[in-house]
Structures are given as C-alpha cells and as structure tokens.
GULOKE-452179 format. One record per atom (N, C-alpha, C): atom name; residue in three letters; chain; residue number from 1; z, y, x. Coordinates in pm, 1 decimal. Atoms other than C-alpha are relative to their C-alpha. Layout:
N
R  atom  res  chain    n        pz        py        px
R    CA  ALA      A  NUM         Z         Y         X
...
REM end
This chain:
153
R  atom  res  chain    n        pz        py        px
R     N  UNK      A    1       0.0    -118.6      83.3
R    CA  UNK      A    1       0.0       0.0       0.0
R     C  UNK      A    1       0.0     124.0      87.1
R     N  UNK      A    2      -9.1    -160.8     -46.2
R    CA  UNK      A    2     -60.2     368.9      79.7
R     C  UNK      A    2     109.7      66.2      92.6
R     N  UNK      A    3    -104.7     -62.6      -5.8
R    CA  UNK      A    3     205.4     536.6     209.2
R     C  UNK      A    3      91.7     144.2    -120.3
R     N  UNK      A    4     -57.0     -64.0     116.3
R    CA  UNK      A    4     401.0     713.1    -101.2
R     C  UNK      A    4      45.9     180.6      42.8
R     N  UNK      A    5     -73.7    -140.5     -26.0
R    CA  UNK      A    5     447.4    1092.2     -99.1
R     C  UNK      A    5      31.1      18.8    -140.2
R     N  UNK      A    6     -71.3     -59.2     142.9
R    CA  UNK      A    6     547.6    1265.3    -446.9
R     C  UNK      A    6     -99.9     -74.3    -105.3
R     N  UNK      A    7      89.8      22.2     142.9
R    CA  UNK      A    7     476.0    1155.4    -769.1
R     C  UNK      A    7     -18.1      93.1     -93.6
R     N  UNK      A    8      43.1    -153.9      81.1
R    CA  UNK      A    8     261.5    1417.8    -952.5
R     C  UNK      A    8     -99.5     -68.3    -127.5
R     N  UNK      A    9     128.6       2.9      87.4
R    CA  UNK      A    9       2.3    1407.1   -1249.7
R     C  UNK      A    9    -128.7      82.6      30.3
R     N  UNK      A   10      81.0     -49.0    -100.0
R    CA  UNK      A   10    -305.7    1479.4   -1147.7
R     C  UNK      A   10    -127.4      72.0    -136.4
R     N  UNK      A   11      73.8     -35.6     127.4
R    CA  UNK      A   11    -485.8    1690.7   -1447.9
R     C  UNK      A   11    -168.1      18.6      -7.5
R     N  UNK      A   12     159.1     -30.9     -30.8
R    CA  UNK      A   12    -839.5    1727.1   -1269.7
R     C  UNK      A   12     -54.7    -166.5       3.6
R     N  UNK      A   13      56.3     146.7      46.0
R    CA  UNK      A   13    -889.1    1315.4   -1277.9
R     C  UNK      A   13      74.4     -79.4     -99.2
R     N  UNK      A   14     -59.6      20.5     138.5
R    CA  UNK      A   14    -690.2    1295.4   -1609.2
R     C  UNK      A   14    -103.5      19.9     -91.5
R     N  UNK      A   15     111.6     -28.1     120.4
R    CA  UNK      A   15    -817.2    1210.8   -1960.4
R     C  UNK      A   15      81.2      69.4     -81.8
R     N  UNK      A   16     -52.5     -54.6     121.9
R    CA  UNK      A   16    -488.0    1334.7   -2158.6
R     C  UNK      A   16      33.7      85.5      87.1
R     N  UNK      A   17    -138.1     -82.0     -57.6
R    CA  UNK      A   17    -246.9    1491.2   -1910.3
R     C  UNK      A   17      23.1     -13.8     147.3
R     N  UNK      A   18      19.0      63.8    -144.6
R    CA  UNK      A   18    -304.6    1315.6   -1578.5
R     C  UNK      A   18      92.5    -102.8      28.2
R     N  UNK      A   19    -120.8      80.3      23.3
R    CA  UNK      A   19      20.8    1099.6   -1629.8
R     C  UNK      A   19    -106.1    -139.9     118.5
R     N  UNK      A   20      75.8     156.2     -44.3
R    CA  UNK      A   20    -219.0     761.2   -1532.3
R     C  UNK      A   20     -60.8      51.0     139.0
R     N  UNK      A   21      99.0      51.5    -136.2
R    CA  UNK      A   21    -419.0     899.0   -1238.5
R     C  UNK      A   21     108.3      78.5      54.9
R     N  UNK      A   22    -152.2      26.1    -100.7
R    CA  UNK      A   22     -88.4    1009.5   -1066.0
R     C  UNK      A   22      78.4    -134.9      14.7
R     N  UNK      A   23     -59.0     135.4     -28.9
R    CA  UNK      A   23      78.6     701.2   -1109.9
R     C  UNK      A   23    -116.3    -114.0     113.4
R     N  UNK      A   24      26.2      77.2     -90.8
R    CA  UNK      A   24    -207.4     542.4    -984.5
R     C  UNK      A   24      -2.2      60.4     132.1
R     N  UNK      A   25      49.6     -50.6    -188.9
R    CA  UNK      A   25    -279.8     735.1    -663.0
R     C  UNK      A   25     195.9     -24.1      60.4
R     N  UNK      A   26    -151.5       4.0     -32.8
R    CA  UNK      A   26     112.5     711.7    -619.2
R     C  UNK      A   26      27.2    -156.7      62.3
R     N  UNK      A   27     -22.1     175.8     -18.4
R    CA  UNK      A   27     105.8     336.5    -620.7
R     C  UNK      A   27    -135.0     -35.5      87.9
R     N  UNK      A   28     130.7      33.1     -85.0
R    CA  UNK      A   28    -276.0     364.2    -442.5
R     C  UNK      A   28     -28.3    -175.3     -63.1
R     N  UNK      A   29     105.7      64.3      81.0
R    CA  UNK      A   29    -445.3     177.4    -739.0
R     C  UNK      A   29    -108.7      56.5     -58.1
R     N  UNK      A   30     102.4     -81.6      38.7
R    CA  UNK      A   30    -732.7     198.7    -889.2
R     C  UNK      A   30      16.3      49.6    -164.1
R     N  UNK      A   31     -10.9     -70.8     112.5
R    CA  UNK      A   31    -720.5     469.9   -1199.3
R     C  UNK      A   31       3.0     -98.2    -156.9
R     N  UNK      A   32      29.8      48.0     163.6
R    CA  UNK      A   32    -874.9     245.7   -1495.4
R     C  UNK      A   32      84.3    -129.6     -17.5
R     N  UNK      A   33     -94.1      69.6      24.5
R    CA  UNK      A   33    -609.1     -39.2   -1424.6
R     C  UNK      A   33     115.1      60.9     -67.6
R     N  UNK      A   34    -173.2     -66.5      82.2
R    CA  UNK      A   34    -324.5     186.8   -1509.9
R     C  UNK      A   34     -33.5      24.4    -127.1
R     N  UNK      A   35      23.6     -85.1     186.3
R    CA  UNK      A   35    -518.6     344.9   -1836.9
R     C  UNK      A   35     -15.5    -173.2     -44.8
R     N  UNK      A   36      14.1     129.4     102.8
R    CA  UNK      A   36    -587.8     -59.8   -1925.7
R     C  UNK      A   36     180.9     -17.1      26.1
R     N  UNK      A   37    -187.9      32.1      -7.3
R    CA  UNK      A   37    -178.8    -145.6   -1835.8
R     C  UNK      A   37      79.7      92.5    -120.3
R     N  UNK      A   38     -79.0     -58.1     125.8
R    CA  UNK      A   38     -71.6     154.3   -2048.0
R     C  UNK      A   38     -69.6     -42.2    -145.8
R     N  UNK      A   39      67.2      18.7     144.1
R    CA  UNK      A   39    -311.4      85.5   -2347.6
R     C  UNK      A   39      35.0    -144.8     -13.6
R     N  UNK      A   40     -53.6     150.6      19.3
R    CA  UNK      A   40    -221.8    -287.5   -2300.5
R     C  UNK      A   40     134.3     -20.5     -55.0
R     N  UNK      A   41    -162.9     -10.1      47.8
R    CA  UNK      A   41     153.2    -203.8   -2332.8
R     C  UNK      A   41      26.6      77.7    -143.6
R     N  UNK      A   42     -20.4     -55.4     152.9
R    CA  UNK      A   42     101.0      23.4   -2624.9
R     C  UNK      A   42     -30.3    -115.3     -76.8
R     N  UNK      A   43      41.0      98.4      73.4
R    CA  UNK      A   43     -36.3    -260.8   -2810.0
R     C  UNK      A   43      96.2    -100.4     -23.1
R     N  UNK      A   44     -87.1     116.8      -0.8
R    CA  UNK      A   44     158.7    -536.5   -2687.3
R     C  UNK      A   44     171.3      31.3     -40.1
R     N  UNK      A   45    -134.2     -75.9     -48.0
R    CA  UNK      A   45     507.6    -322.9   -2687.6
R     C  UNK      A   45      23.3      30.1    -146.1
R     N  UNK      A   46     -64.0     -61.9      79.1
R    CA  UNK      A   46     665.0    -118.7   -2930.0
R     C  UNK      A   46     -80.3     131.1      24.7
R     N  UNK      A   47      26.0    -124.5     -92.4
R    CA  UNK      A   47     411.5     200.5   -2907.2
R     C  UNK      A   47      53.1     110.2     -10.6
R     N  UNK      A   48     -58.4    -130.5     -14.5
R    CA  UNK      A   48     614.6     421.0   -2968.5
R     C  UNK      A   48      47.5      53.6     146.1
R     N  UNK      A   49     -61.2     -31.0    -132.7
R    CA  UNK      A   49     811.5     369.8   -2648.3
R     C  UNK      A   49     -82.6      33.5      84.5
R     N  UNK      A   50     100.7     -36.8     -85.0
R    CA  UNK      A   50     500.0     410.7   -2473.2
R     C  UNK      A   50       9.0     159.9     -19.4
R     N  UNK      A   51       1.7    -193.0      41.6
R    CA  UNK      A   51     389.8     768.2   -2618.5
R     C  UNK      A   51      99.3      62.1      26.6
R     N  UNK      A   52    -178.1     -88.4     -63.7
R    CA  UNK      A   52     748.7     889.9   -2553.4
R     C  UNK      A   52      -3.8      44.9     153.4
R     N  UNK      A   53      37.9      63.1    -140.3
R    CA  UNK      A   53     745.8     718.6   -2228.6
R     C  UNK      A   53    -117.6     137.5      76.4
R     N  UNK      A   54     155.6     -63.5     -76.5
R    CA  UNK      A   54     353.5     933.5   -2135.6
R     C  UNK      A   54      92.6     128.5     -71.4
R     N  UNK      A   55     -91.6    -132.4      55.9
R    CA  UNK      A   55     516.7    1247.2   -2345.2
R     C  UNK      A   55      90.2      70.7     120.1
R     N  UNK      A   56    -183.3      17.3     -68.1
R    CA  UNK      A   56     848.9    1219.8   -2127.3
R     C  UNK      A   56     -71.7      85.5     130.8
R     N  UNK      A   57      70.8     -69.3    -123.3
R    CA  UNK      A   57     634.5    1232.5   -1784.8
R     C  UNK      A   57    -109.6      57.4      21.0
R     N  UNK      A   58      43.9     -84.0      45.4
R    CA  UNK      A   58     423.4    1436.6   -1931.3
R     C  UNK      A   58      75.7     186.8      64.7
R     N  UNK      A   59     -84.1     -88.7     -56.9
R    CA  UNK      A   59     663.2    1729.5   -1901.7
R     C  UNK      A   59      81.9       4.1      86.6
R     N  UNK      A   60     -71.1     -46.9    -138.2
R    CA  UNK      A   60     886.5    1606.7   -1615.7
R     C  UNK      A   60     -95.7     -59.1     160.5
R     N  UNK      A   61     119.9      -0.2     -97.1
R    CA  UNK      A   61     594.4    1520.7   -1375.4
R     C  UNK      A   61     -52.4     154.1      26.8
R     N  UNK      A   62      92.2     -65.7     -55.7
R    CA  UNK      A   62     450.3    1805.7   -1180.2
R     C  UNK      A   62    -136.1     -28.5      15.4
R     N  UNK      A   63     132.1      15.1       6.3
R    CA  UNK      A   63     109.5    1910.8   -1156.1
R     C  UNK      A   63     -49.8     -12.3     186.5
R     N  UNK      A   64      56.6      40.5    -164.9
R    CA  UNK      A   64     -48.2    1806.1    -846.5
R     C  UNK      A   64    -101.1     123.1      54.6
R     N  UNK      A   65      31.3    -129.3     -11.6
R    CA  UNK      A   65    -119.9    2141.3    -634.3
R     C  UNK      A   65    -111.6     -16.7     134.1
R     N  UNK      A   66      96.8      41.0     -23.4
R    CA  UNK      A   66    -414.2    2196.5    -505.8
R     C  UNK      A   66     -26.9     -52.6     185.0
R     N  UNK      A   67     -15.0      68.7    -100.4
R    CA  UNK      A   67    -309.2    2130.7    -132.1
R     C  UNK      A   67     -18.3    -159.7      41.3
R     N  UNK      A   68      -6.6     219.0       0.0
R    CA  UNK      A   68    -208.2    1787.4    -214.9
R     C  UNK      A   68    -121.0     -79.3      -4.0
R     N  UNK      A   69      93.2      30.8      36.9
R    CA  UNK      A   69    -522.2    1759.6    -339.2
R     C  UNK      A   69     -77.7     -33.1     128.5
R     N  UNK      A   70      78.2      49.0     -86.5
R    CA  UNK      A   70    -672.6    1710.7     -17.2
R     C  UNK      A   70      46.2    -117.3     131.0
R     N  UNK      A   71     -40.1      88.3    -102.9
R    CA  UNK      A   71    -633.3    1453.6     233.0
R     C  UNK      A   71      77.1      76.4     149.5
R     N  UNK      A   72     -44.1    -110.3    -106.3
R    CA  UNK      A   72    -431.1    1565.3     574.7
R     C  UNK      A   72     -51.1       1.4     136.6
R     N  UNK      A   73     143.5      53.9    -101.4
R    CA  UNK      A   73    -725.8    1448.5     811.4
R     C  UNK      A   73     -74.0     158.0      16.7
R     N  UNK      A   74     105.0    -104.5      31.5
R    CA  UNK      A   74    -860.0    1825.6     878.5
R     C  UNK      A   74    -123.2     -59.5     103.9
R     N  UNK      A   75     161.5      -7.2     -30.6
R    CA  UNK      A   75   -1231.0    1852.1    1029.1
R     C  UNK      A   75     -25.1     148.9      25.8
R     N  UNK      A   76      36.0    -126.6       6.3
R    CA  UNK      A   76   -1345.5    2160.5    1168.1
R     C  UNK      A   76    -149.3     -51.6      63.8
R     N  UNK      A   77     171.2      22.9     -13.6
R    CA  UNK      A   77   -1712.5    2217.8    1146.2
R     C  UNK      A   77     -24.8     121.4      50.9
R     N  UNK      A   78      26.2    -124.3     -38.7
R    CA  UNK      A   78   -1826.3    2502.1    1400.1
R     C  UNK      A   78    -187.6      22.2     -14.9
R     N  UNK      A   79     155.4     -88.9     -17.7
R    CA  UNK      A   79   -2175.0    2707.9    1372.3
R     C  UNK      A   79       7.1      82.3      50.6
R     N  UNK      A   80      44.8    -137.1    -110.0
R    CA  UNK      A   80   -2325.5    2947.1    1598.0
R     C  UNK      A   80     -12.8     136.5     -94.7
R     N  UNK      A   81       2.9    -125.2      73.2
R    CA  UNK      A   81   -2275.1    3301.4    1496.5
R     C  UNK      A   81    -129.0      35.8      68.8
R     N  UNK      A   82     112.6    -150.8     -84.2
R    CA  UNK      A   82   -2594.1    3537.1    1547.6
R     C  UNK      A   82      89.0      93.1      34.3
R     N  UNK      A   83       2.2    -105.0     -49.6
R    CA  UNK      A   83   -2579.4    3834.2    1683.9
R     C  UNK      A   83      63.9     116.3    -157.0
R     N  UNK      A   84     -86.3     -41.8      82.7
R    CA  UNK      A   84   -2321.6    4023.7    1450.5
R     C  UNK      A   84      82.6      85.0      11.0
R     N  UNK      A   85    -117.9     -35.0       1.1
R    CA  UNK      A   85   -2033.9    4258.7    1369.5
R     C  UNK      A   85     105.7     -77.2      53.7
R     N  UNK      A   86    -136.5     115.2     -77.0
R    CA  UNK      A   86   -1799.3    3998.1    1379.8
R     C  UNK      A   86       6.7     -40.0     106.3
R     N  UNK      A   87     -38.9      69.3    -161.3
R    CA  UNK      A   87   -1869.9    3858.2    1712.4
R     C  UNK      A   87     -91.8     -81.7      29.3
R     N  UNK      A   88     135.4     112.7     -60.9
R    CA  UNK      A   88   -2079.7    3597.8    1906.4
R     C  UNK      A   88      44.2    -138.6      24.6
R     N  UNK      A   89     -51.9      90.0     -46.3
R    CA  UNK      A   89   -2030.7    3255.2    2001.7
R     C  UNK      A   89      44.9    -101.5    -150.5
R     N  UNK      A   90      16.6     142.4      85.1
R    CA  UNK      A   90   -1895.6    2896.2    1770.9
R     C  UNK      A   90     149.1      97.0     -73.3
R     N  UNK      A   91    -116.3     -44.5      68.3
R    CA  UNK      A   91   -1679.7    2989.2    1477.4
R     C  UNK      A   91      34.4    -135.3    -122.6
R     N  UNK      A   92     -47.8      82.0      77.1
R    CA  UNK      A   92   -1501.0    2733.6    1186.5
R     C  UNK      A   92    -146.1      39.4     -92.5
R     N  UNK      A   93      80.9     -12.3      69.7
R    CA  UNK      A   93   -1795.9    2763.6     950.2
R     C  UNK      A   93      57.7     -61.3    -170.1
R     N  UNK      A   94     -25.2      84.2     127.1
R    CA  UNK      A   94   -1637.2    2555.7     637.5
R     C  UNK      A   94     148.5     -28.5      22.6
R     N  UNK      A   95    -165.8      57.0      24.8
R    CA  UNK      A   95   -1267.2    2549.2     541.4
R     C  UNK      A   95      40.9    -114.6     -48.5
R     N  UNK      A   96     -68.9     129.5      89.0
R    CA  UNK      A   96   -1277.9    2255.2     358.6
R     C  UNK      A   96      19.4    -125.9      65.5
R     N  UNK      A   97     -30.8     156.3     -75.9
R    CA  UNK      A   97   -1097.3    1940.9     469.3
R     C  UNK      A   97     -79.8     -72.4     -36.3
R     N  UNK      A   98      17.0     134.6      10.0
R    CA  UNK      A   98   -1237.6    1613.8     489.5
R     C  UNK      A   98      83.6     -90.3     -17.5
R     N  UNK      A   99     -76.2      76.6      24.2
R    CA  UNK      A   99   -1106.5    1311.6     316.4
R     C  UNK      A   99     -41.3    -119.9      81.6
R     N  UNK      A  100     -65.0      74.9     -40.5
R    CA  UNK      A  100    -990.4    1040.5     503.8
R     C  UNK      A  100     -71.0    -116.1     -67.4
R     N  UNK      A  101      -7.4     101.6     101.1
R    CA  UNK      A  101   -1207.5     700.4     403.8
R     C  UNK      A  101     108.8     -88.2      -2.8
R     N  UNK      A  102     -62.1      63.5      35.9
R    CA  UNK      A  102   -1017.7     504.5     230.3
R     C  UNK      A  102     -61.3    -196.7     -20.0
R     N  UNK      A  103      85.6     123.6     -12.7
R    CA  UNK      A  103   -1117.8     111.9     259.7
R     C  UNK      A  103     100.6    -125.5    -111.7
R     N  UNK      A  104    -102.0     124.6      80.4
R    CA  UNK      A  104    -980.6    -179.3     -13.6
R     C  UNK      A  104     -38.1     -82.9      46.4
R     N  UNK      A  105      14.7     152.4     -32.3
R    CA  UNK      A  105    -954.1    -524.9      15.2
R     C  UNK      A  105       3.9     -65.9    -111.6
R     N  UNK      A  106      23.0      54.1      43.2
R    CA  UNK      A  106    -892.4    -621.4    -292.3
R     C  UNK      A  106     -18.8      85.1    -115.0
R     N  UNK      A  107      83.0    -118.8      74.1
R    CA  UNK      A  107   -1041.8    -479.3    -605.9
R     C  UNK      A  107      92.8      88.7     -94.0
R     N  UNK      A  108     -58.5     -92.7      37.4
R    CA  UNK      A  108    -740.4    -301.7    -753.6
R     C  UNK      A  108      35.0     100.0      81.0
R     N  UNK      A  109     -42.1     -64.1     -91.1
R    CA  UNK      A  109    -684.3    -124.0    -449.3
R     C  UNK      A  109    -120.1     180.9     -42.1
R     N  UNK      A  110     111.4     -97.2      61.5
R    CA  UNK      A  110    -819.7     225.1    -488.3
R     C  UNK      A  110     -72.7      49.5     140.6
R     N  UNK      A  111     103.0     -60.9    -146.7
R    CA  UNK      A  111   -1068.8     369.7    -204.6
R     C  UNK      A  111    -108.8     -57.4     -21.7
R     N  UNK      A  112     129.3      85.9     -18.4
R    CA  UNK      A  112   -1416.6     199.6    -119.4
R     C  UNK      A  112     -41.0     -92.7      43.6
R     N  UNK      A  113      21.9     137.2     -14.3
R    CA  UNK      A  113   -1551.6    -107.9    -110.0
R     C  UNK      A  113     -26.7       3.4     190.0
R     N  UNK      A  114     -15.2     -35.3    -192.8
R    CA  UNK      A  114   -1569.1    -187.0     328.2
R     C  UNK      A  114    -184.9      55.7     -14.2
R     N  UNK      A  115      85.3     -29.8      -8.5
R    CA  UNK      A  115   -1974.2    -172.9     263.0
R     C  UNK      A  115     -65.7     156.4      10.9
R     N  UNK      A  116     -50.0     -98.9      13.1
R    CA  UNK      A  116   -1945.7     139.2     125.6
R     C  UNK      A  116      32.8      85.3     105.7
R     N  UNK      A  117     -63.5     -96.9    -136.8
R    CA  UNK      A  117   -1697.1     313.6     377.0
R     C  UNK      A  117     -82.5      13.7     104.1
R     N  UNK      A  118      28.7      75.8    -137.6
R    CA  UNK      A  118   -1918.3     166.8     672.4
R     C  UNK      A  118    -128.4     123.0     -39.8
R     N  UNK      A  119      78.1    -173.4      26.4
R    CA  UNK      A  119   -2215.3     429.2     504.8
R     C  UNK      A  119      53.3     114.1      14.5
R     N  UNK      A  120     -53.0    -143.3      37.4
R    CA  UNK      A  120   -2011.2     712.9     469.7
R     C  UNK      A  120      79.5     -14.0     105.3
R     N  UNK      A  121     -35.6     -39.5    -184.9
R    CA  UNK      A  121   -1876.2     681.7     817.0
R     C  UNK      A  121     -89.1       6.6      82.2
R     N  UNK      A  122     122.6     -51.9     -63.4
R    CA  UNK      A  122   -2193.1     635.0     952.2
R     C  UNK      A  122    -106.1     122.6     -25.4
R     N  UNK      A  123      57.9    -120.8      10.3
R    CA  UNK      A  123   -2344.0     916.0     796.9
R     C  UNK      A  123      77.2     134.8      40.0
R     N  UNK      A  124     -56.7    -109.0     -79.5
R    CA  UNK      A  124   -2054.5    1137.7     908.1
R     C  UNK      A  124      22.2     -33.7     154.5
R     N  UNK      A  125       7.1       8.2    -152.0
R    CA  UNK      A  125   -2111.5    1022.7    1265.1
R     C  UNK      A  125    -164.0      92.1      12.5
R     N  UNK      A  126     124.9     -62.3     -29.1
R    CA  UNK      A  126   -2498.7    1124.7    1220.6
R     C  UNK      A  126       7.7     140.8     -15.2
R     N  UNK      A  127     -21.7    -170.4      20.4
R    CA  UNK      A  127   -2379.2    1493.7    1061.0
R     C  UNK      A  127      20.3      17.8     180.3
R     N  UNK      A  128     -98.0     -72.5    -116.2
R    CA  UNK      A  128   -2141.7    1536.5    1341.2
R     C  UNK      A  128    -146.5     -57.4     179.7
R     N  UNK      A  129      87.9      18.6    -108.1
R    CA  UNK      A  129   -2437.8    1404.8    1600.5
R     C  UNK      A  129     -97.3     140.5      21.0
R     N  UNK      A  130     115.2    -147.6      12.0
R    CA  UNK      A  130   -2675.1    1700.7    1483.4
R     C  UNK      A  130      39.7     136.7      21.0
R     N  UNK      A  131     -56.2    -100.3     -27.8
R    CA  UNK      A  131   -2432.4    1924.3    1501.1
R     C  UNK      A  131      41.7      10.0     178.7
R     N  UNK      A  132      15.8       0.5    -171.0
R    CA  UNK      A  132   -2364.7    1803.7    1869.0
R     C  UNK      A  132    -108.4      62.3      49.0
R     N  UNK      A  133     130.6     -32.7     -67.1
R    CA  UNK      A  133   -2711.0    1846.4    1925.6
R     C  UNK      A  133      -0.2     179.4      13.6
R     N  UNK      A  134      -8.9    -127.3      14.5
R    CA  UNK      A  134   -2698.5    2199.2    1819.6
R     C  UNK      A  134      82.5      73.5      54.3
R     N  UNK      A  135     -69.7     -34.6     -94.2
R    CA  UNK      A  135   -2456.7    2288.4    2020.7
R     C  UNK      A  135     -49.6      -4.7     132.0
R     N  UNK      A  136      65.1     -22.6    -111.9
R    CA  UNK      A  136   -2571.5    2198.6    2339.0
R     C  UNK      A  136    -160.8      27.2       3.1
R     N  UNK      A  137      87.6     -86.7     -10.9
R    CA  UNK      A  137   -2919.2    2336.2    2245.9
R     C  UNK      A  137      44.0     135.7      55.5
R     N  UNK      A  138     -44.1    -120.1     -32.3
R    CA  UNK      A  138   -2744.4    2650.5    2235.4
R     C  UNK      A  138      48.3      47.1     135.0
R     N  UNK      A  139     -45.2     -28.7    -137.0
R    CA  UNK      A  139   -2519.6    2589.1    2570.4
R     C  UNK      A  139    -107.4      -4.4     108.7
R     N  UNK      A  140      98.7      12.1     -93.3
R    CA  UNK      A  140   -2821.5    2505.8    2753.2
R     C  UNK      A  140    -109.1      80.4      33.3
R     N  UNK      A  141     108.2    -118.2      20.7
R    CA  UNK      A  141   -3029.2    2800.7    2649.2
R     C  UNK      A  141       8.0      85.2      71.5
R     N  UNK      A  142     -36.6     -85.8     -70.3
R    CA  UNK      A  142   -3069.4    3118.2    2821.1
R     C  UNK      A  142      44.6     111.4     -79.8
R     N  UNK      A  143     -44.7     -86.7      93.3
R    CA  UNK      A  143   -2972.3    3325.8    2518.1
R     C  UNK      A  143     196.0     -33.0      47.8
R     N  UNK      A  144    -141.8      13.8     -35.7
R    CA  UNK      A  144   -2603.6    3166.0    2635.4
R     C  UNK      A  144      40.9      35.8     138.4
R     N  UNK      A  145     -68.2     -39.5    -100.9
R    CA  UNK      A  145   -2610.2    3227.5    2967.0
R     C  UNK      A  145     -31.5     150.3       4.2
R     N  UNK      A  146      -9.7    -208.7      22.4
R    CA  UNK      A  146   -2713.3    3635.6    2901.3
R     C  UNK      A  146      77.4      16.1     -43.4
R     N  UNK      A  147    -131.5     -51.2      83.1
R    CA  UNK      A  147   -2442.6    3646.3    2630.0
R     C  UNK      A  147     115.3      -7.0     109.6
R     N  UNK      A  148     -97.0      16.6    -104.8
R    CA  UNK      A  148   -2226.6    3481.9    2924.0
R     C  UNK      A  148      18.8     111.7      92.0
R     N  UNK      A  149      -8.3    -152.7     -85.2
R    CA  UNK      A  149   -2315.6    3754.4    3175.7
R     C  UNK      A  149      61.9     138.3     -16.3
R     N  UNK      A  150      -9.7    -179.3       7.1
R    CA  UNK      A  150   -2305.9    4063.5    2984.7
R     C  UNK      A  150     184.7     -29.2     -43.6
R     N  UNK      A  151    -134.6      48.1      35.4
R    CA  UNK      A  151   -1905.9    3916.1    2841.1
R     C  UNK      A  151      85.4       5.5     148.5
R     N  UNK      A  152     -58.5      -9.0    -125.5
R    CA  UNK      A  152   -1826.5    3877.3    3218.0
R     C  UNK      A  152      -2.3     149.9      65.4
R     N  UNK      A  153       7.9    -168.5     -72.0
R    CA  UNK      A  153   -1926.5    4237.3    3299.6
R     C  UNK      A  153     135.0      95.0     -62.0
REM end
C-alpha cells in the first residue's frame, strides 16, 4: 500500500461529495471499487447507516487542497529566454509538478497497468532528451559564447 498521508475528500474526482475517491486514494485503491463497496453495503446493510455514514464524512472530511493535489516528485522544465527585459540565459519555464508514475500489480491497486507506466516513462525520457538536445544546441552556439563575453565584461 501507498504510504497514508491525510484523509480528505477529493471533490474534483467525486460524483456526490468526493467521500469515495478520498477514501480510495487514502487506502491507494482503485476509485470504482469503493463506489461498488459503498453501493453494495447500502443494499446489503441497513441504508440508512450508510447515507448517514457518507453524510457524516461528508461534513467532517476536509476538502483536499489543491497542493495535495499534486504529487511531491517536482520537475523543473528550463527554456531558453530570448533576448529580453527579464534577462538571458535557462529559466523554469512551467510550474507545474509532475506526477510520480504510479505502477499496480494487482487490479484493485490504483495507478497503471506496468505496460502502461513503461510508455509514459519512456515518453518522458524522450521529452526530457529534446530538451537536452536543446540545450546543448544553445551551449555550443556562438550566440552563447558572445552572451558569455559581453556578461564577463
């Protein structure tokens, strides 16, 4: 299992309230087991206690903020500034984290199948290759070693 941080409701991959896709990411299952477990238990159960029950942590569940929301794997993606106000040279280009694949083993597990992951790691090896490339285009150019010069003067 995952490693457990807070248990929140998660209202952006919720269908009522998010109640189910917090629990699952909490427990690191996959979402539509928990909505079949609760709809199974309403049935099989008493449903009232259920609805109470989703009601209950409904209001004492927090909403899952939008930090959390991202994995804690950052990624910084630099691009070459032109010739600018701001300045010259490699800057963060994109604030947004990257998530962390996630790989199951067995099919309640939540993340991506290994086939899966094994694409979407190899295609973020090919990004991050082009972007290599582009980089040392740049270091190797003579537009870098003039910028270098006139910076040293």
């Amino acid at each position: 299992m995952n490693t457990r941080g807070e248990l929140t409701r998660d209202p952006d991959k919720g269908k009522i309230a998010g109640v189910c896709a917090g629990v699952a990411e909490y427990f690191g299952i996959e979402l539509w087991l928990v909505r079949i477990l609760v709809v199974s238990a309403f049935f099989l159960t008493a449903g009232t206690f259920v609805v109470v029950s989703y009601v209950a942590a409904w209001f004492i569940l927090e909403k899952k903020s939008a930090r959390q929301g991202h994995a804690q794997f950052k990624s910084a993606r630099y691009t070459h500034r032109e010739q600018s106000s701001s300045g010259k040279g490699w800057h963060n280009a994109n604030d947004e984290e990257d998530e962390k694949v996630k790989v199951k083993s067995k099919v309640w597990q939540s993340g991506e199948p290994p086939k899966q992951a094994f694409a979407d790691i190899k295609q973020r090896f090919e990004k991050n290759e082009v972007r290599l490339r582009q980089i040392e285009t740049y270091v190797t150019s003579a537009q870098y070693q003039l910028n270098r010069e006139i910076n040293s003067l």
